[in-house]
ChimeraX commands (.cxc) that place a marker at each C-alpha (Angstrom):
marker #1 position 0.00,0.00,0.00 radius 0.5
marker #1 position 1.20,3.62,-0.70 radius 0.5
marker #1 position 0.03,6.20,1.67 radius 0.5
marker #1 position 0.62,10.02,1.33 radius 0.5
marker #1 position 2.16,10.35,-2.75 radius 0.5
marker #1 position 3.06,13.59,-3.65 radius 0.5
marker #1 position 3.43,14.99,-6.98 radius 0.5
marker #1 position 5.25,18.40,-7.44 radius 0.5
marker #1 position 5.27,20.69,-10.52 radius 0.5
marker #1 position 4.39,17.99,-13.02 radius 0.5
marker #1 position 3.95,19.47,-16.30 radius 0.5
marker #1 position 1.99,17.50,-19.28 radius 0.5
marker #1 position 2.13,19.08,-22.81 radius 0.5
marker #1 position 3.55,22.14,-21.30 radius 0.5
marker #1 position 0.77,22.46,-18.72 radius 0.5
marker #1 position 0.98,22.09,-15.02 radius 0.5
marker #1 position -0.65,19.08,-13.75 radius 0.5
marker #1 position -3.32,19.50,-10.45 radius 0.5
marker #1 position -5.08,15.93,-10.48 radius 0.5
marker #1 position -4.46,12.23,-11.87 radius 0.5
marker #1 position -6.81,12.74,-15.21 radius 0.5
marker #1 position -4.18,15.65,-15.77 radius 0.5
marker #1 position -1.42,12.67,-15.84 radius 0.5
marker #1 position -3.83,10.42,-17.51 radius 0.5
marker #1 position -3.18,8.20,-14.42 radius 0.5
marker #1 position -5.73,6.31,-12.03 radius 0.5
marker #1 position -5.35,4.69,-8.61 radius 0.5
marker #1 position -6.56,1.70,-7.02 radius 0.5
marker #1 position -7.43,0.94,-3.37 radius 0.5
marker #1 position -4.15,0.54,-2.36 radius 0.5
marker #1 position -3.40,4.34,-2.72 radius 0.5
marker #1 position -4.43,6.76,-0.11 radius 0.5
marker #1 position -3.49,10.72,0.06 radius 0.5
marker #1 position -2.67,11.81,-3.18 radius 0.5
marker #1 position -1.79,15.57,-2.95 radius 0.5
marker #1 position -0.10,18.16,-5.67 radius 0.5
marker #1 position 1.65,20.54,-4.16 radius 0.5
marker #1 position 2.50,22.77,-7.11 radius 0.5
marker #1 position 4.62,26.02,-6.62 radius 0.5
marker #1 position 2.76,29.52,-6.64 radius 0.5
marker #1 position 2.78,31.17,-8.98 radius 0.5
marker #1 position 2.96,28.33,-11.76 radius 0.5
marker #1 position 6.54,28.45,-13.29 radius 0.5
marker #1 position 7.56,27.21,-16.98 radius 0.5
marker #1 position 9.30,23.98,-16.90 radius 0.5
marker #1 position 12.62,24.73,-18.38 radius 0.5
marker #1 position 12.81,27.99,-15.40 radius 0.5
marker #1 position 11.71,25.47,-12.69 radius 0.5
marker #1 position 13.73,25.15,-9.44 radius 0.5
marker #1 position 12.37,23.21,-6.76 radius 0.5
marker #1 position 12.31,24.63,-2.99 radius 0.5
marker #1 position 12.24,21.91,-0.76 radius 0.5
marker #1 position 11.85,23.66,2.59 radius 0.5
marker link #1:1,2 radius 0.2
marker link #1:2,3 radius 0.2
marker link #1:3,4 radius 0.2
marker link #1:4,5 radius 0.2
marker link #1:5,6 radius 0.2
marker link #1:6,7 radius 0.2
marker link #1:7,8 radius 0.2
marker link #1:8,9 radius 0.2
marker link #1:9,10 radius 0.2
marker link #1:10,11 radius 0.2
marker link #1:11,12 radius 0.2
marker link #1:12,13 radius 0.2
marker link #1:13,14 radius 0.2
marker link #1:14,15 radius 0.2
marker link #1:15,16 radius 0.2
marker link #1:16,17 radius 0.2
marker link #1:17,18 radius 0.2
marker link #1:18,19 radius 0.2
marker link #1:19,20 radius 0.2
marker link #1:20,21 radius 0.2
marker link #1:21,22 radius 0.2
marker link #1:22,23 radius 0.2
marker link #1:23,24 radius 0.2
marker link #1:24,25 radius 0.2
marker link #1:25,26 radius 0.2
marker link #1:26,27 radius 0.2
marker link #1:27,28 radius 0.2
marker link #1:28,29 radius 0.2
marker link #1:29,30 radius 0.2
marker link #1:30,31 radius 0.2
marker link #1:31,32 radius 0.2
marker link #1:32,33 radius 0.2
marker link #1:33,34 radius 0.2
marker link #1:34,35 radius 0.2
marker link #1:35,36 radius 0.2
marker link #1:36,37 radius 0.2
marker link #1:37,38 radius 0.2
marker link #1:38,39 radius 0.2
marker link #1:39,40 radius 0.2
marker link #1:40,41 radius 0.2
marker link #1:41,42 radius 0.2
marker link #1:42,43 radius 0.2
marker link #1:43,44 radius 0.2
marker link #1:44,45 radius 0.2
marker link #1:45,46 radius 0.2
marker link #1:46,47 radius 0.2
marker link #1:47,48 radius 0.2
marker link #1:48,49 radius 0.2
marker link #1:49,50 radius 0.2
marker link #1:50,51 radius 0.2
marker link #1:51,52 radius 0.2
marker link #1:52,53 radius 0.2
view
C-alpha cells in the first residue's frame, strides 16, 4: 500500500498538472493521500527550481 504520494510541478504538454486525469493516471485501493503541491505562482518547466523547505 502507498500512503501520502506527492506529486510536485508535473507538467503535461507544457501544462501544469493538479489531479491524476491531468497525468492520464488512475489509482486503485491501495493508494491513499494523493496531494499536488505545485509552486505559486505556476513556473515554466525549463525555469523550474524546486524549494524543498
Amino acid at each position: 500500500m502507498a500512503n501520502g504520494v506527492i506529486f510536485a510541478d508535473v507538467y503535461v504538454g507544457g501544462k501544469l498538472a493538479t489531479n491524476l486525469n491531468d497525468l492520464n493516471a488512475t489509482a486503485n485501493s491501495n493508494v491513499n493521500g494523493i496531494l499536488f503541491a505545485n509552486s505559486k505562482p505556476s513556473r515554466e518547466p525549463d525555469d523550474h527550481v524546486p524549494d524543498f523547505r
